[in-house]
C-alpha positions in Angstrom: 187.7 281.0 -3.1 186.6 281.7 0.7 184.7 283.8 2.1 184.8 286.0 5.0 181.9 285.5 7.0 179.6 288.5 7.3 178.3 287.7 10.7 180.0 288.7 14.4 179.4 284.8 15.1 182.7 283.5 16.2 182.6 279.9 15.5 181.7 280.6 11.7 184.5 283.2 11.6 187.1 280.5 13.5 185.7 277.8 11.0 186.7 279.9 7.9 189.8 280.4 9.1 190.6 276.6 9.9 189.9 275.8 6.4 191.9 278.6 4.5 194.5 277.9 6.2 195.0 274.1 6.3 194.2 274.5 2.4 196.9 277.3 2.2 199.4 275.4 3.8 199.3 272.9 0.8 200.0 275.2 -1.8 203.2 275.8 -3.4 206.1 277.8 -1.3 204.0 278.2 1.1 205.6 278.0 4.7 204.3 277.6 8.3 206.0 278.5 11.5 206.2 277.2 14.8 203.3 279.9 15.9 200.9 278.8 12.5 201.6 282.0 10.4 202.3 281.5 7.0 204.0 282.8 4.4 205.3 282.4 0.9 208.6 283.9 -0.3 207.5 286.4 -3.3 210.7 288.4 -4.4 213.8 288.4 -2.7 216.0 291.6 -2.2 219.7 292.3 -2.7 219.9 292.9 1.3 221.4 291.1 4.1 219.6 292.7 7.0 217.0 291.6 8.8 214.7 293.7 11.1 214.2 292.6 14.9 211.6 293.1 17.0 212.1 296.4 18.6 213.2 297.8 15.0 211.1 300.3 13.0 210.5 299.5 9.6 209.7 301.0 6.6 207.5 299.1 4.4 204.8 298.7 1.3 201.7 296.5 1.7 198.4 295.5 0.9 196.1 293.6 3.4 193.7 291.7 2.5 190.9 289.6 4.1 190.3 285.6 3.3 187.8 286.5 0.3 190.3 289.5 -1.0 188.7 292.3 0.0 191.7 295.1 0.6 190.8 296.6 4.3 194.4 298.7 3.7 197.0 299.2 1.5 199.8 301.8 1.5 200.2 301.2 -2.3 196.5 302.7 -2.9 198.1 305.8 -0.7 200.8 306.1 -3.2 203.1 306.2 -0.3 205.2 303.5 2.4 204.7 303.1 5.8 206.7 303.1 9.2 205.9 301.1 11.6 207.7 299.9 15.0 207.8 296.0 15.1 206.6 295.9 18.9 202.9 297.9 18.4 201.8 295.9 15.4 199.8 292.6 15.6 202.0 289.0 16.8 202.0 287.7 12.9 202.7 290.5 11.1 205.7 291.4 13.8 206.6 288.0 13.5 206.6 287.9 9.5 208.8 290.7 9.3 211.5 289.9 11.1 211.7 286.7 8.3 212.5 288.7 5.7 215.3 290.7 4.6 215.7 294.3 2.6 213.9 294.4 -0.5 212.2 290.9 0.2 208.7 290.7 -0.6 206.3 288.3 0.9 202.9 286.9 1.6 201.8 286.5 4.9 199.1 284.6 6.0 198.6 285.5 9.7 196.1 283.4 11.7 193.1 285.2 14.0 194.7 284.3 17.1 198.0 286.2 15.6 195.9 288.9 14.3 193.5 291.0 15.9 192.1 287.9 17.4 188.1 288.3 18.4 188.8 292.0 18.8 189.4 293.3 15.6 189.2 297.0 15.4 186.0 298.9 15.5 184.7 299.8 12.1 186.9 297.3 10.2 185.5 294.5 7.7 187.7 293.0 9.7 186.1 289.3 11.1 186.3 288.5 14.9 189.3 285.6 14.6 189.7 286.5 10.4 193.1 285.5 8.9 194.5 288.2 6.7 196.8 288.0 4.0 199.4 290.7 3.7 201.7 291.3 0.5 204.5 292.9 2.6 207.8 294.8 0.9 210.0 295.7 3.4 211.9 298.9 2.2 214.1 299.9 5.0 215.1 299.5 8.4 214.4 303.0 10.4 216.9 302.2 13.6 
């Protein structure tokens, strides 16, 4: 198990996320891209299509930091979400567009395709934290 590191520092926070992942990348089904996100196939859907990036999407998730601490999850809301491919952070954009309708995955998105050393104000998020998303993608808006 990791953990997060509780400090602003960002060398501790870049370290953490340097180990998860080369440890991640050895586990089984789990697959890196060209740009180092991760992911591992979950479920597969029935559908065909596959969103691109100036799509809106309609999707269920949970996000997660290293040490699995939920920061959101549209599950606990007991409803999906929309969001438009192009205004969401590099790896979860990039994630997306992998999968097809009623796929389910796990993405492991790196600090630097995340929310980098600026993660939003208020969050648990680290500076340069990789977070895990458990992504459903329901729909395809437009």
């Amino acid at each position: 198990m990791f953990t997060a590191c509780s400090t602003n520092d960002d060398d501790c926070n870049s370290q953490a996320q340097e180990n998860f992942l080369i440890e991640n990348q050895d586990q089984h089904g789990v697959i890196e891209t060209n740009s180092g996100l991760q992911y591992k196939i979950l479920s597969e859907g029935a559908g065909e299509l596959s969103p691109s990036a100036s799509d809106i999407v309609e999707v269920h998730y949970t996000g997660r930091t290293i040490d699995g601490v939920v920061f959101d999850s549209s599950y606990e809301r007991g409803e999906t979400a929309e969001f438009p491919l192009n205004q969401v952070i590099p790896g979860f954009s990039e994630g997306i567009q992998l999968m097809n309708l009623g796929d389910t995955y796990e993405l492991y998105i790196p600090g630097n395709l995340a929310y980098g050393n600026r993660p939003p104000q208020g969050s648990i998020i680290c500076p340069n934290g990789t977070l895990i998303f458990e992504v459903e993608l329901i729909d395809i808006v437009n």
